[in-house]
C-alpha positions in Angstrom: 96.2 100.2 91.6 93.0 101.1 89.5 93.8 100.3 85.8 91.6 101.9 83.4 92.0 102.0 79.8 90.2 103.1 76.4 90.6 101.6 72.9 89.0 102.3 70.0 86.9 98.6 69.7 85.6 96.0 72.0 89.1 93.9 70.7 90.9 95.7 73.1 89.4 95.0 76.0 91.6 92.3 77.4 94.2 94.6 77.1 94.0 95.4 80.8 94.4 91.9 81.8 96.9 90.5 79.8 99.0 93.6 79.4 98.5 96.2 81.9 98.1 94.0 85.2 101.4 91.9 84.6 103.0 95.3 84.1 101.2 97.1 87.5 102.5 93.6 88.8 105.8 93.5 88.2 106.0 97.6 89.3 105.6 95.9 92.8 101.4 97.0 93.3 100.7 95.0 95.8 96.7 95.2 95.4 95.1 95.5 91.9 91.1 96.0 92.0 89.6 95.3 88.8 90.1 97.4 86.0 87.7 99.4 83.9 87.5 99.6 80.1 85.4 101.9 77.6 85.6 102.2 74.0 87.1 106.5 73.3 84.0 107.4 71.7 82.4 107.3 75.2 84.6 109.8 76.6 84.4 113.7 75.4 85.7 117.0 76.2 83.3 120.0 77.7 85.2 123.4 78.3 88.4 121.2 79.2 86.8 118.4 81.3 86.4 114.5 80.6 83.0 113.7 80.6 81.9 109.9 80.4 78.5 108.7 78.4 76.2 107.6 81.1 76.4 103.6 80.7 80.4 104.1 80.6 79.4 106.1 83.8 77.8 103.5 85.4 80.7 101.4 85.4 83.3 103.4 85.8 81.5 104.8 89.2 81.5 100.8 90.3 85.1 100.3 89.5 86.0 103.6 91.6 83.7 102.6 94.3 85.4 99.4 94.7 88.8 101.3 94.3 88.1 103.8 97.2 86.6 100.5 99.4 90.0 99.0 99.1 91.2 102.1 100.2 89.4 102.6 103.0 87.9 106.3 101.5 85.2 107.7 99.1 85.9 108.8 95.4 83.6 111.6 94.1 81.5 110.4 91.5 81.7 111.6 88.3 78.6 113.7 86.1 77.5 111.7 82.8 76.8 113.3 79.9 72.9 113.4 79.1 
């Protein structure tokens, strides 16, 4: 399992931690990579489509890589806004 959340402050942050892991958890995931947080301003809407500030970017393409290594594949990365 990925887990990847947005909030609208930094004091959410360990929200995937301490609420969203234990939940994945007990679900019966067997292998949760680390998560991924951004704060909702970072993500925005073009014609339909999520696109991600390029720092939020950044991190997000890390967390994905890391997903698809433990998968064995290759997520597509995703285009930040400039």
């Amino acid at each position: 399992m990925l887990p990847l959340a947005t909030g609208g402050s930094q004091a959410h942050v360990l929200a995937i931690d301490y609420a969203l892991r234990p939940v994945l958890s007990s679900m019966g995931a067997s292998h949760i990579v680390p998560g991924w947080f951004t704060l909702d301003r970072d993500i925005a809407r073009e014609d339909g489509t999520p696109v991600v500030a390029p720092a939020s970017a950044k991190a997000l393409e890390e967390v994905t890589d890391q997903f698809s290594a433990a998968l064995g594949g290759r997520v597509s990365t995703l285009s930040p806004t400039g």
